[in-house]
Structures are given as C-alpha cells and as structure tokens.
C-alpha positions in Angstrom: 27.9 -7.2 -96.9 29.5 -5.1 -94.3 25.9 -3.2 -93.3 24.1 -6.8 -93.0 27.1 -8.0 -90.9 26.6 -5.3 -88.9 23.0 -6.2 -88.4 23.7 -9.3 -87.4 26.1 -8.4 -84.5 23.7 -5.2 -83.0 21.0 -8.4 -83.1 23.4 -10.9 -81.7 24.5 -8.4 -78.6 20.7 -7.1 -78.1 19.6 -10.9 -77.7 22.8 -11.7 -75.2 21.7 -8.7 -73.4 18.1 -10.0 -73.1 19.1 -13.5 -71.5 17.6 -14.4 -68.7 19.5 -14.6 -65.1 17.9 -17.6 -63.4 19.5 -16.6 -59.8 22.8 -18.3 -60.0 26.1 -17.4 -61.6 27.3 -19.5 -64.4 31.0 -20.5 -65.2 32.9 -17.3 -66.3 35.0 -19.6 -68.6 31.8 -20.8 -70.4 30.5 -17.1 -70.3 33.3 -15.8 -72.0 33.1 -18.7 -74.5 33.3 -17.9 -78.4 30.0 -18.4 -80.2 30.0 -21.3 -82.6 29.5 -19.4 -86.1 28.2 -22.1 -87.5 24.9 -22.0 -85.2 24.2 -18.4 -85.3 20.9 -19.0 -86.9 19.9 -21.3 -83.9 21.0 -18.8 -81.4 19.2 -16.3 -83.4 15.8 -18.4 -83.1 16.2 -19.8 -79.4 17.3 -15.7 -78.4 14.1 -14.6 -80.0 11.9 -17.2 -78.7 13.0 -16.4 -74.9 11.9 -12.8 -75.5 8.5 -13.4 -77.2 7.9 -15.9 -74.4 5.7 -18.2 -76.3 7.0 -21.4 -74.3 7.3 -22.6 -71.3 10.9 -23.8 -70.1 10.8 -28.0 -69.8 12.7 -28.4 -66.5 11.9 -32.6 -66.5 14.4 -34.5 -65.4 16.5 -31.5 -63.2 17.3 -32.2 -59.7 16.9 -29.6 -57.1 20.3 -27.3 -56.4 20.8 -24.4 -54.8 20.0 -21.0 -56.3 17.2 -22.6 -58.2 15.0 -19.9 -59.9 11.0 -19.9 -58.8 9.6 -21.9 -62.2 11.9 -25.1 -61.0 11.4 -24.7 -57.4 7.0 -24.4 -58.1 8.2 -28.0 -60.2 9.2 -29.6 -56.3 7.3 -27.9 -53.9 3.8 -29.3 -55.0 5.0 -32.9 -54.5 3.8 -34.7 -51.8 7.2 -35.2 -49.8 7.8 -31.4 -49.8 4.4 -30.1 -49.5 2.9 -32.6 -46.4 5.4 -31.8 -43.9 5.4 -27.9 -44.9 1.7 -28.4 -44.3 1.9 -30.9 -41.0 4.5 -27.8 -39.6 2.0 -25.4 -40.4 -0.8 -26.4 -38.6 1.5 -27.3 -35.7 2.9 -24.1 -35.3 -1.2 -22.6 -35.4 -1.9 -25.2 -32.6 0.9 -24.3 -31.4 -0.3 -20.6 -31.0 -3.5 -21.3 -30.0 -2.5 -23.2 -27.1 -0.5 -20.3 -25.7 -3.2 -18.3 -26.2 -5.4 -20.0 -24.1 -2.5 -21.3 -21.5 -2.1 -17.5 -21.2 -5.9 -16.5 -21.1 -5.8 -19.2 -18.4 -3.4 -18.1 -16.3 -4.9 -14.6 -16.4 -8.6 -15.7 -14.9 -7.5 -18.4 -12.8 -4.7 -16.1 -11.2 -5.1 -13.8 -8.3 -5.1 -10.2 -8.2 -1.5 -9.2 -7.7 -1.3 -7.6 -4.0 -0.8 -3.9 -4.7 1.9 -1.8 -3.4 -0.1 -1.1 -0.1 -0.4 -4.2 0.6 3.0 -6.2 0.2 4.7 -4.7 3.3 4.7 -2.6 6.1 3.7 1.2 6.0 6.2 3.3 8.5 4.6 6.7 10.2 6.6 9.2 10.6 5.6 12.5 12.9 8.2 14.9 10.9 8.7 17.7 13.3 9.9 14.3 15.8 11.8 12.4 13.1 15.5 14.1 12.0 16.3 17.9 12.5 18.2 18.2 9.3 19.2 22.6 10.0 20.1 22.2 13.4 16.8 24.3 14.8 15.3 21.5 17.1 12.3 20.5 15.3 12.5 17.9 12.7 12.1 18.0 8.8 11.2 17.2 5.2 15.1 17.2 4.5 15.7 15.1 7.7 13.4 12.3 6.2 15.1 12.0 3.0 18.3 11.5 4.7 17.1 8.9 6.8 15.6 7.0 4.0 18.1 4.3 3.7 17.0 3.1 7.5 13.4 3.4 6.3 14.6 0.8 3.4 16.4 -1.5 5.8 13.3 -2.2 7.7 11.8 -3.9 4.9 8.9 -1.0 4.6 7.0 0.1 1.7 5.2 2.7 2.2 6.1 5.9 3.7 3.2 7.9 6.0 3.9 11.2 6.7 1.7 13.0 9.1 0.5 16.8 8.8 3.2 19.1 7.5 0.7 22.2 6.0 1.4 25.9 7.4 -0.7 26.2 10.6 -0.6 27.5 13.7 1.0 25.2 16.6 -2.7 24.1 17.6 -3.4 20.8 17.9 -0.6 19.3 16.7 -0.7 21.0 13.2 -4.1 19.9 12.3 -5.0 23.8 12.3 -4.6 24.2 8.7 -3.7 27.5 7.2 -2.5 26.9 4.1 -3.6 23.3 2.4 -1.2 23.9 -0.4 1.8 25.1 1.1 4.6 23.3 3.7 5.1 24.8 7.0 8.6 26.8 7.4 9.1 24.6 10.3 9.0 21.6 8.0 11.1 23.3 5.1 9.6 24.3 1.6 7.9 23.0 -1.2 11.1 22.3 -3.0 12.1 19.9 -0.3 8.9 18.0 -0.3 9.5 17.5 -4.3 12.7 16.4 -3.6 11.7 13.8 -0.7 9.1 12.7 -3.1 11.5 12.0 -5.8 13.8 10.3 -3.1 11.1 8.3 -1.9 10.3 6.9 -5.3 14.0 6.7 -6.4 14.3 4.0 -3.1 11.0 2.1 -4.5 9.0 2.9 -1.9 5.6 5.2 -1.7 4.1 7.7 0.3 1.0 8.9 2.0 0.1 12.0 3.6 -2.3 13.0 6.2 -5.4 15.1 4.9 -7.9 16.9 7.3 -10.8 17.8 5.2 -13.3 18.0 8.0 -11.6 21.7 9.3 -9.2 24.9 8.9 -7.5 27.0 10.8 -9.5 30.3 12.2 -6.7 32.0 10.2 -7.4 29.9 6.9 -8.3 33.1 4.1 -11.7 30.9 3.4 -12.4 31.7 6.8 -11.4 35.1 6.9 -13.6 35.6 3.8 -16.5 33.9 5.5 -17.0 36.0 8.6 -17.1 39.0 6.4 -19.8 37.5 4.0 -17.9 37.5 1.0 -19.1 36.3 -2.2 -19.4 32.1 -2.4 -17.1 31.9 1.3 -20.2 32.9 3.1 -21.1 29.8 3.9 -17.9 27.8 3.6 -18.3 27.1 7.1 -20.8 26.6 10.1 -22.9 29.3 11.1 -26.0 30.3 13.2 -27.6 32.7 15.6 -26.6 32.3 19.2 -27.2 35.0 22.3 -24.0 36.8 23.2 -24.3 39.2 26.3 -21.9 40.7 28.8 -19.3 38.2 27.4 -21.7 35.2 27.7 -22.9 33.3 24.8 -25.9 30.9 24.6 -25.3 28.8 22.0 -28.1 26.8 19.6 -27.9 23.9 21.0 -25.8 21.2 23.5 -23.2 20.3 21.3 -20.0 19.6 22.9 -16.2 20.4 21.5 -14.2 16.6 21.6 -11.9 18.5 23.9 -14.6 19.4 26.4 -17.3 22.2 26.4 -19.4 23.8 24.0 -18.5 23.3 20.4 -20.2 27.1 19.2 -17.7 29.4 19.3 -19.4 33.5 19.3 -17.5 35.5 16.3 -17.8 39.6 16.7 -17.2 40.1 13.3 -20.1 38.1 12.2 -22.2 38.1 14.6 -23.0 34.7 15.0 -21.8 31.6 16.5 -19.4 29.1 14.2 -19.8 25.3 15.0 -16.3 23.7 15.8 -16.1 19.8 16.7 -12.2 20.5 17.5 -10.7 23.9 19.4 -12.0 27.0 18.7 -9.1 28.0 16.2 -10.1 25.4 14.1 -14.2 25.9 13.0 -15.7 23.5 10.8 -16.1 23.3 7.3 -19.9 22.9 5.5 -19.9 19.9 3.3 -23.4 20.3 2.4 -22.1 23.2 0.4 -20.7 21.7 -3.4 -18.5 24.2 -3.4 -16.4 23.6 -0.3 -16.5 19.8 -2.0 -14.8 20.9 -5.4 -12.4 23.0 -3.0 -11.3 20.3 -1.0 -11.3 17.9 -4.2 -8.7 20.7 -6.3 -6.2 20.0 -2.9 -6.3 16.8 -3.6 -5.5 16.9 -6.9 -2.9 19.7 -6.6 -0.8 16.7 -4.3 -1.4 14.1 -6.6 -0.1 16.3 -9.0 2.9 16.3 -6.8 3.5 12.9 -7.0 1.7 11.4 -3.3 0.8 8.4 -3.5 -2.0 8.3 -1.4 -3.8 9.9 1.8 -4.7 9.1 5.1 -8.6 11.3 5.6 -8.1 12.1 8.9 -11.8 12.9 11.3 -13.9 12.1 8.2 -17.0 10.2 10.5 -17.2 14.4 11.4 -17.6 16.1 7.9 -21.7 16.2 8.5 -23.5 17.4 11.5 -27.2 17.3 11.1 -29.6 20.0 10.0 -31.8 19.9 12.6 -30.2 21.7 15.7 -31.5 19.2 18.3 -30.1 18.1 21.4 -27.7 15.0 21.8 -28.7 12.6 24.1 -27.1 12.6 27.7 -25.2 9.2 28.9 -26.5 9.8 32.3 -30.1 11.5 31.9 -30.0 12.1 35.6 -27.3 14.6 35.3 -28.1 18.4 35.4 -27.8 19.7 31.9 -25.6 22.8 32.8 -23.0 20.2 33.9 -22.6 18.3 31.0 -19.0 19.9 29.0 -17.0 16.5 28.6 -17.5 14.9 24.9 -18.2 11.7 26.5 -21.0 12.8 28.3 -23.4 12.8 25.2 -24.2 10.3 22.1 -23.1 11.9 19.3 -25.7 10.7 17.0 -26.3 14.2 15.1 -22.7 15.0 14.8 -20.7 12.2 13.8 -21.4 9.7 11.0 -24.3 11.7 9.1 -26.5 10.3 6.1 -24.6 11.4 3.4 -21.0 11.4 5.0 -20.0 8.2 2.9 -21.1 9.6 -0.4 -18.5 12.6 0.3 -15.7 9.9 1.0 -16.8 8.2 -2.1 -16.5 11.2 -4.0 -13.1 11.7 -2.7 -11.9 8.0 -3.7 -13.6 8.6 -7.4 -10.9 12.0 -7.4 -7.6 9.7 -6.7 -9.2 6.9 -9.2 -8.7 9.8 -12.5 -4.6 10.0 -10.5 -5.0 6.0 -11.0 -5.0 4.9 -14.5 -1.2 4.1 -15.1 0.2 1.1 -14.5 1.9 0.9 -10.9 0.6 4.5 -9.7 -2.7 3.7 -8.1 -3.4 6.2 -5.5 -3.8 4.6 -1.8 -6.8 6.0 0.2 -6.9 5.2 3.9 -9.5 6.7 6.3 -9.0 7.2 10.2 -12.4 7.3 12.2 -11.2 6.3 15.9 -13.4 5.7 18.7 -16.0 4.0 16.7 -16.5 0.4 17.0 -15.1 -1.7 14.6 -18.9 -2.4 13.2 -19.1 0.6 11.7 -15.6 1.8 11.2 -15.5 -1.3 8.7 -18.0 0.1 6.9 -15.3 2.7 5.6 -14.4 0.0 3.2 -17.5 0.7 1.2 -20.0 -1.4 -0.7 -19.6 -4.1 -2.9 -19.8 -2.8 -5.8 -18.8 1.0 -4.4 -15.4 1.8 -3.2 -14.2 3.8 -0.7 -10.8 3.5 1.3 -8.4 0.4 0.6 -8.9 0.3 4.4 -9.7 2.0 7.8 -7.2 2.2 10.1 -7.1 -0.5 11.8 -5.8 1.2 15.8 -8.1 -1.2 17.9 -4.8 -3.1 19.6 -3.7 0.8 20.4 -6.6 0.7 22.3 -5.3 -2.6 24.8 -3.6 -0.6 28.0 -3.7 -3.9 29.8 -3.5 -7.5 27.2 -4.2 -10.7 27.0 -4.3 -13.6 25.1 -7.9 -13.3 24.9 -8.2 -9.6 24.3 -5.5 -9.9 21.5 -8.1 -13.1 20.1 -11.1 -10.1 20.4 -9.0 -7.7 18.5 -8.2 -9.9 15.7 -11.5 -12.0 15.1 -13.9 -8.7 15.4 -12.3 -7.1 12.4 -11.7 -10.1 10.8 -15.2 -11.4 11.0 -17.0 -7.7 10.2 -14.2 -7.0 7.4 -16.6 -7.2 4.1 -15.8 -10.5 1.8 -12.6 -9.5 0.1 -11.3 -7.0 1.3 -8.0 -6.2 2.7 -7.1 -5.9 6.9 -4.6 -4.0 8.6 -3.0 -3.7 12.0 -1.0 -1.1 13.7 0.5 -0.8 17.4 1.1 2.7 18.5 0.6 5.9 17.0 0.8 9.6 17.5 -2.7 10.2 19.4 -2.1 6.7 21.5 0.7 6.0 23.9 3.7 4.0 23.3 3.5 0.4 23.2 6.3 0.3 26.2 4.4 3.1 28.5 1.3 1.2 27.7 1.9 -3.0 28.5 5.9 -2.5 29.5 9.1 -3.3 28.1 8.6 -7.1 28.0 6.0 -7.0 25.1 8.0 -5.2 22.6 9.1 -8.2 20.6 5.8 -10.5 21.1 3.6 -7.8 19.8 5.4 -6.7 16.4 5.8 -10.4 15.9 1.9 -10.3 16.2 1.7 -7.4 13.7 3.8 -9.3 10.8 2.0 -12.8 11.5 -1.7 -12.0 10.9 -2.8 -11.2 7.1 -2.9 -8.1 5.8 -0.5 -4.7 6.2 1.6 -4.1 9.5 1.7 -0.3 9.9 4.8 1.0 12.4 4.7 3.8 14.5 8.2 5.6 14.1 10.6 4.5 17.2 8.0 1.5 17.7 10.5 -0.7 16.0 13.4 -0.1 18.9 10.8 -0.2 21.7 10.7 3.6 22.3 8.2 4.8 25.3 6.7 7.9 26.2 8.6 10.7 27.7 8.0 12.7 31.0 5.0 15.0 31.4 5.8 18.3 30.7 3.6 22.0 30.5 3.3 23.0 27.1 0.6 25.5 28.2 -2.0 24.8 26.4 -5.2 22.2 26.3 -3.6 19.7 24.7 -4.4 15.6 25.5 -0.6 15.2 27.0 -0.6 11.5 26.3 -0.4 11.9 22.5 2.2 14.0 23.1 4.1 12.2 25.0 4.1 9.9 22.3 5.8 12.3 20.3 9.2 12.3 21.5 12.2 12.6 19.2 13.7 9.6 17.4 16.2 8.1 19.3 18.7 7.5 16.5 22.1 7.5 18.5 23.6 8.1 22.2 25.1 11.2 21.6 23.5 14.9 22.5 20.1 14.7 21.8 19.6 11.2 20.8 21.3 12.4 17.1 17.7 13.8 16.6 19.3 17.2 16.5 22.7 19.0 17.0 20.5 22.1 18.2 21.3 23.4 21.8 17.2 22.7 22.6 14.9 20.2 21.2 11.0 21.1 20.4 10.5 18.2 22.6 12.9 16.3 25.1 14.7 12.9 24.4 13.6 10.4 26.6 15.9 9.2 29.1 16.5 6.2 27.8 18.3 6.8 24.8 21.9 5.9 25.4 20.7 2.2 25.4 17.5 2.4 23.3 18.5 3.7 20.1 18.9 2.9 16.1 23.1 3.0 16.3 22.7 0.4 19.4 20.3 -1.9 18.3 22.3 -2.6 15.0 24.8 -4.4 16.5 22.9 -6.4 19.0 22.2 -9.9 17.7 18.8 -10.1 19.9 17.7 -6.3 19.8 13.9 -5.7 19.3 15.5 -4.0 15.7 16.8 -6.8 14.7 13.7 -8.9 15.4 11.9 -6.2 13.6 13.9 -6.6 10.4 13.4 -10.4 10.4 10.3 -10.4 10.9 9.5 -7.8 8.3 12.1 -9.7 5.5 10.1 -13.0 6.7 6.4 -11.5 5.7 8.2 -10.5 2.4 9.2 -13.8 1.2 6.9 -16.0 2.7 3.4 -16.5 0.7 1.8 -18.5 4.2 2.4 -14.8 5.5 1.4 -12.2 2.8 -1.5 -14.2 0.9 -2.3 -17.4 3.4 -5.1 -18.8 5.6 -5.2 -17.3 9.4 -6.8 -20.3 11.3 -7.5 -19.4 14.9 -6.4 -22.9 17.2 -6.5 -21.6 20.8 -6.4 -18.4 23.2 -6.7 -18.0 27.0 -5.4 -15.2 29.2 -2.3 -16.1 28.8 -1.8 -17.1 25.0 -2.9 -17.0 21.6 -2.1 -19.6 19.3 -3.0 -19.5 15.1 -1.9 -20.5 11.8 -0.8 -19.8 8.5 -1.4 -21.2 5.9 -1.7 -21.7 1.8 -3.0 -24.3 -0.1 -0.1 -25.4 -2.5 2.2 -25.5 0.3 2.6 -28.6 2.2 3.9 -26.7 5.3 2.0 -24.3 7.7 3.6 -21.6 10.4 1.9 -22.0 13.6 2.3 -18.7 15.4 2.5 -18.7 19.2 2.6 -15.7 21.1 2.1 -15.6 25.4 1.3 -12.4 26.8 0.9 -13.6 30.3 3.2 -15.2 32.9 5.0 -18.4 32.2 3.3 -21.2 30.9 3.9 -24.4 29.5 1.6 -25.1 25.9 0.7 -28.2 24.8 0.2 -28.3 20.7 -0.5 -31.9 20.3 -3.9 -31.4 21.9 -4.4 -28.5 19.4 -3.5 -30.3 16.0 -3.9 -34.2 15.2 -1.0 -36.0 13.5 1.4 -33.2 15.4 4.8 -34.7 15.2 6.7 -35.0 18.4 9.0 -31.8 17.4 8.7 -29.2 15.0 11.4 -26.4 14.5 11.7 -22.6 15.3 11.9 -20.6 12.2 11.8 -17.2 14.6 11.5 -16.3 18.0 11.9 -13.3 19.9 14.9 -15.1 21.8 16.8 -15.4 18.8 19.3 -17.8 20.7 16.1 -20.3 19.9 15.9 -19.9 15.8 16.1 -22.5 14.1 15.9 -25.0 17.2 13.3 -27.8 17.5 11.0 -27.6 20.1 9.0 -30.6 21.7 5.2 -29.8 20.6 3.6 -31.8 23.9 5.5 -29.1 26.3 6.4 -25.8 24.9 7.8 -23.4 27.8 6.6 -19.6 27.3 8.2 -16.8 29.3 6.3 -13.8 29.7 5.9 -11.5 26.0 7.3 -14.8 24.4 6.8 -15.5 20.5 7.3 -18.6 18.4 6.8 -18.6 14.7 6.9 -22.7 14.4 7.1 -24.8 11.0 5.4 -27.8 10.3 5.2 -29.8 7.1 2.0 -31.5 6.6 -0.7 -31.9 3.5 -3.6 -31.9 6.2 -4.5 -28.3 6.1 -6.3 -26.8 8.9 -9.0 -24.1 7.1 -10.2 -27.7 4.8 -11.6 -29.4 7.7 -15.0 -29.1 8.8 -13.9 -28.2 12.8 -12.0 -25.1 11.8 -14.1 -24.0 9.0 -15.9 -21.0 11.4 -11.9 -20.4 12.9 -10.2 -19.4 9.5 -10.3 -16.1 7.6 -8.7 -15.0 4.1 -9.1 -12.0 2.0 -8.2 -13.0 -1.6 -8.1 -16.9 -1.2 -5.4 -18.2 -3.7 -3.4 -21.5 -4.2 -0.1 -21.9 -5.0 1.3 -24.3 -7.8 4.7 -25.6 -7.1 4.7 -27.3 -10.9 4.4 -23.6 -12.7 5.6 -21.7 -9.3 2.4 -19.1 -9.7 -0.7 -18.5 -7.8 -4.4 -19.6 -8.8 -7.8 -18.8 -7.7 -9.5 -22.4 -8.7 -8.1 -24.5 -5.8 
C-alpha cells in the first residue's frame, strides 16, 4: 500500500508540473487549493490527456480578456469585425507608403538643382601680401587672413579667393613660381596655410586659390633640369635654335612678350632660345608634352589634398603656341617690321587659344571631379582669360555635354574707365546672351590687374555699382577694399617693368586710422597706405549708418534671402546714357524688384511708361541713400542724383519674362518656380 501510494503522488506532482501556462497568472488562493481526493482518478485522466495532446481545447463560448493565449486569440481574429478593419488599415498604411514614395520621387525631378556653394553668395579676393601683416614685417599674411575672418563673415561672403602665395621671386607680382608646393616665407609656412584652411571651413565658408599652369619661374628646378638636358625635363619647356652674336640674338620668329618685345629669350647654358609669353624669368611650360600634364595635374592634387576648394587657372588661353613657327600678323601692315615690340601690335592667332588648349582645361576639371564625390565638397574651377572678347571667353564654360570651369571670370565692367547706362546694358546682355543654356554668370568690379573702381569712374559710383553687382543673377565677386570704396594709391618707382596700374591697385587694406591704416604695426609698409585712410576705412565705416560698408552688407544679406535675387528672372526694361533700369523676378512670387541704377547726371525716370498697370507708388526696399529705405516713391517721376540706386518692390501676378514684348529682354540660368503652398522650388512651372 505505502509503495503504490507513493506512485500515485510522484504521478500526481509530474502531471501538476506538466500543466500548461496559458499566459496569465491564476488566483494564488485557487493555486494553493487542496485536491479533492475523491477525483484523483479524473485528474489523473484530464493530466494525461493534456500531455498526449490528442484534443483540441473547446474555447466556445469565452469572451476575449487580456493575456489571452494564441489558440483563443486565432478563435477572434478570423472574424469579420476583427479581421476587415486590420485588413482596411493594412492596405491604408501601403497606400499610404506608396504615395510618399512617389510625392518624394516628385519632389526630386520636378525640383531644381540646389545652387552650389559657389553660387549662393559673394566670393571676396584677397591679395595676401596687401591684406593683414600679422608679424609686424610690412607685408601681409596667411596668419593675417585667418584673423580677419570674422569681417570676411560679416560681409555675407562665401567664398574665400586667395591670390598667388607659392615661393617665387618678386617678379610679376608672384606669378614667377619657384616652388608650386611650398608657401612663400613672406606669406608664412605651410602650417599656417592648414590652419587658415581649417579656419576657413570652421566659419562655413570656402576657398579658392590662384593656379598659373601656363609658366615657372627661371629658377623653378624643372627649369634648371631643362637647360642642362636632363632625363624627361628636356623638353619641359620651350625651346629652339635662334642666332646669338656679339650679344644679339635673332630669334625664330616675331613673337612678342605681353609686356613688350620679343618673347625668345637666348640661354648660354643651352644654347638655344626659350619661348616666354610673360618676362624673361618666367619661360613657358610645353603642354604638348604628357608629362608636364601629369606634373601640373599631381599639384593639383597635392592642394586638394590640402583641403582647397577650388582654383582660379590663371593665363590658360596661353598654355599652347602653335607648331609651326610662323609669323603673327601685324595690326598695321604698313609698319616697318623691326618696329613692331608692343604686344598689341600683332594678332595673336598662333599663340593664344590653340587647338587643343580646351582639352588640357578639360583634363584639369576631370582631376578636381575624382576631389568631388562627397557630399558638400565639390571642387570649384574658375578660369581667367582677359582681353578676349566675351564670345570666346564664354566658351570657357565648355560643351554641353563636356565640362570645363563653373565659369570664366567675368572682369568685362573692370574694363568701363568711363560708364554709362548703356555701356553697363552692353556689359550685362553680351554675357548674358553668349552665356551657353544653363549655365551660371558672374560679375566682378575691380581686381588686382585693373584699377580701383574709385580711380577709375570716381567716388560717386561706389554704392550704385556694388548695388549693380548683387542685383543681376549669378555670383558677385569683391575685390578686397572694394567694399569701403578704396582707390588707387600714388605712383611710385618700384624699379622694375612692372604695369604700375595693377599695382597701384594693390595698396594695403585700410582697416583703421591709426599708423598704417592697422595694415601693419611695422615702421615701413611693402606698399604705402593711401592717403585717405583716416576717413575710408573698415573701423569708420561700421559706425556710419549710410557708409558704402554698410550698403555693402545689406545688399549682400538682401541677395541671401531673397529668391527674385539668387534664382529669379533678369528682364531688361530700359537703358540710356544716363540709366539702366531691370527686373527681378520668380514665378511663384507675386512681387518683382525693379532695379534702378543712374550713372549719369540727374534725371527724373518715369516707370509708368515702362510697365502697364504700375501703381501710382511703390516702396524702396534699398537705396544707396539709406535715409530713403523703406519710403514710397511716386513711379511717374522718380528723381536720380548722379551714382543713384533704387532696388524698388512691386506686387503684381503680371510677370514681365511671360509676356510676349519682353520675351527677347529676359535671361535665367536654372529657371525654377517657387510654391508658396509646400514653400520649395520646382522646375515644371
């Protein structure tokens, strides 16, 4: 009796143990529950059926509860009232997706190309040895950049351009390159550059350096290997046969230096003449030669590496000269050949602007694309081919379907030592009408080989003009000092054959009226202040309501914010000798800017006879009299004073480039609309 008693309770715990726990806790109380003796058999049974599983539970009649294990919640969920809406919320939430998707595939085709980072704002150029002396030796520097960069940010600029800075000689303005890889002393080191670069990018701007690929300096080691004949350097460069007697040489042919007289310059160690489109010190390298390619291509890549951003090719319509040794044409045929030594005495058809040139620019824009690939790091490439006409310097912007720079330099308003309404209307529809489909325009002012803007037109247009350069489409591009109105400086003898009106142009920074501008606490300046300083200068400016500065930085915030300015229409109205008058415009936007700018005497401008459905007055949004912001104006009889600029606003829905009169009048690069509804841009207006 006491072993099958024993049996019974090892069988009664094993089939306790083996019940099944259906996801919810029953009542302890009923757990801990005495087993009715008298049913043990039936527990018995019912334990061993759960474990041989040979039926299925019968949960009819049990409402759903919480904690309900899976057999009773298969029982509910394949009822109609549970499973339809599970099913309706299903399909809603794949519609649902769908939708997104394409709202989002949408968006992506329909919308414009973002405008990169070269072309949301202005680009400021910076002359370094003219900028900040930072070690007190007269001559400005890498360090002195860097810790002027929070004024560079305060003008609303972008982009930082940095002219050359590689060890060279003092020949023509440092574009005698030594040493493409290393910084002039005069400049600081290498370290400092890394530093300004990392400064730059810390401030969320960029930067661009000048390049010369088309020449070296005569003390360049290439060089020095190439009049020696050494190994692949022998013909790194230019060279030919040429007489050389009693001192005299005859060269091959009538080529002419761009600084006067022949461009063949005898060497004694080679014994042959070395071609030189520049001075003497700086001969010319041989791009037919791959090698000298891959060289040049490795510099590139060493600053990329570095962190640039982007170049500015300087001289690149000279990187071929043609095989053939013939004779350039003569302006004037009748003149005696002997007497013919000034560069624009000849065409320049066999020296300039080769077959062939524009596959080596290519080639340089398909190095900076393998620098390009992350996101927010494409490398700007900008190409400077002055004195060409804007026809062909356009054609810098390559082909359709083959890329070369984002854009020429745009320096043909440089060019304007006398202006005019209609000269400033010349400037602006040339390039905008010869400007391939698509791509992107620029503008710049003054610069380092031009005069300043002042010495140039005067004082008066100071104002008027950089309002011109924020108001048209495409990228303003500043001239250090051109911001305050700076001028040129005094002539003075630097002693050598240098074009004194780019140098003059060169003048230290005018940052403050104490010694020296606060350009340098040095007892002597590389170059002197201009003798303006105590009242033109950066400290002076700030606090002057209606300074030319603070034009500058509301114009340059205005551009920023306003899409009529950075992605609209520009609709020519009117011009004369006096004025120009245009507008801006964006589809989307039921407002336009209608820019006025006088560069004549007085005059008094009618607008209603300009635009239809013009009401009476419209207000200012800027002028270069600030006193007049935010004024109205009566549109019938608008007084101009001499270098006068409105930037009017008018709210209409009757845009000017949709009507057939203006059709030929209006010009835009990457046409967009805006939607005020989704507040984006789209291409399918």
């Amino acid at each position: 009796m006491a072993e099958d008693k024993s049996k019974r309770d090892s069988i009664g715990m094993n089939m306790k143990g083996c019940q099944t726990n259906n996801g919810f806790v029953h009542n302890e109380d009923i757990l801990e529950q005495t087993p009715d003796t008298g049913s043990s058999a039936d527990n018995l049974q019912h334990s061993t059926t759960s474990i041989l599983g040979s039926q299925e539970p019968d949960f009819k009649g049990v409402q759903p509860y919480a904690g309900m294990p899976k057999e009773v919640l298969f029982q509910f969920s394949g009822q109609a009232r549970y499973r339809i809406p599970r099913e309706i919320l299903f399909w809603l939430a794949v519609a649902f997706v769908l939708v997104l998707i394409a709202a989002t595939v949408a968006i992506i085709v329909l919308s414009p190309k973002c405008l990169d980072w070269w072309q949301e704002g202005p680009m400021y150029q910076i002359y370094p040895r003219s900028f900040k002396d930072s070690n007190k030796d007269g001559n400005g520097d890498l360090k002195g950049i860097q810790d002027k960069l929070d004024y560079i940010t305060a003008l609303n600029v972008k982009t930082v351009w940095i002219t050359s800075f590689y060890k060279s000689s003092l020949k023509d303005f440092r574009y005698g390159v030594e040493d493409f890889r290393q910084v002039d002393s005069i400049f600081g080191t290498m370290e400092d550059f890394e530093n300004l670069v990392a400064a730059i990018h810390d401030k969320g701007l960029k930067l661009i350096i000048d390049f010369i690929p088309n020449h070296t300096s005569d003390k360049h080691t290439w060089f020095q290997l190439s009049r020696t004949r050494t190994g692949k350097y022998t013909d790194y460069y230019i060279w030919h046969d040429c007489t050389h007697e009693n001192g005299t040489t005859v060269p091959p042919n009538n080529w002419l230096s761009v600084y006067g007289n022949s461009s063949w310059h005898f060497d004694e160690v080679r014994n042959q003449c070395y071609f030189h489109q520049f001075m003497k010190e700086q001969p010319d390298l041989n791009f037919r030669n791959p090698d000298v390619q891959e060289e040049i291509k490795e510099i590139l890549r060493f600053w990329l590496t570095k962190g640039v951003d982007g170049f500015s090719f300087d001289a690149v319509k000279f990187l071929l000269e043609a095989k053939h040794l013939r004779d350039e044409i003569q302006v004037n045929k009748t003149q005696i050949p002997d007497t013919v030594t000034q560069y624009s005495e000849l065409y320049h058809d066999f020296t300039t602007t080769q077959v062939g040139m524009h596959d080596i620019v290519r080639s340089f824009r398909q190095t900076m694309d393998q620098y390009s690939t992350e996101p927010g790091r494409y490398r700007f490439m900008g190409t400077e081919a002055y004195a060409e006409t804007i026809d062909r310097t356009v054609m810098y912007y390559g082909l359709p379907f083959i890329q070369e720079a984002d854009f020429p330099f745009n320096n043909y308003l440089t060019m304007l030592d006398t202006v005019s309404g209609n000269s400033v209307y010349e400037v602006i529809t040339s390039w905008m009408e010869n400007m391939p489909e698509g791509k992107w325009p620029n503008w710049m002012i003054g610069g380092p080989d031009s005069s300043r803007l002042t010495s140039r037109l005067g004082n008066e247009y100071v104002n008027v003009m950089n309002m011109l350069l924020f108001t048209l489409p495409g990228t303003p591009i500043t001239y250090y000092g051109e911001e305050i109105g700076m001028g040129n400086i005094v002539a003075i003898n630097l002693n050598e054959s240098y074009d004194t009106n780019t140098l003059l142009s060169k003048s230290p920074m005018q940052w403050d009226n104490s010694s020296n501008a606060g350009f340098s606490e040095a007892s002597h300046t590389w170059l002197p202040t201009n003798s303006d300083y105590h009242t033109v200068n950066v400290d002076v400016q700030k606090t002057q309501s209606r300074s030319a500065l603070k034009l500058y930085q509301d114009l340059s915030l205005l551009h920023a914010n306003e899409l009529l300015l950075n992605r609209g229409w520009f609709c020519h109205l009117r011009n004369d000798s006096h004025y120009v008058v245009y507008t801006r415009e964006l589809d989307g936007i039921d407002r336009i800017f209608i820019v006025v700018l006088n560069f004549g005497e007085s005059t008094l401008l009618n607008l209603q006879n300009m635009i239809s459905g013009l009401p009476a007055t419209v207000r200012i949004r800027l002028s270069t009299n600030s006193a007049n912001k935010g004024s109205e104006v009566d549109t019938s009889g608008i007084f101009l004073a001499k270098g006068e600029g409105l930037i009017l606003e008018h709210n209409t829905k009757n845009l000017l480039h949709r009507q057939t009169a203006f059709r030929d009048r209006c010009f835009v690069s990457n046409r967009a609309c805006y939607s005020s509804v989704l507040n984006i841009l789209y291409t399918s207006c």
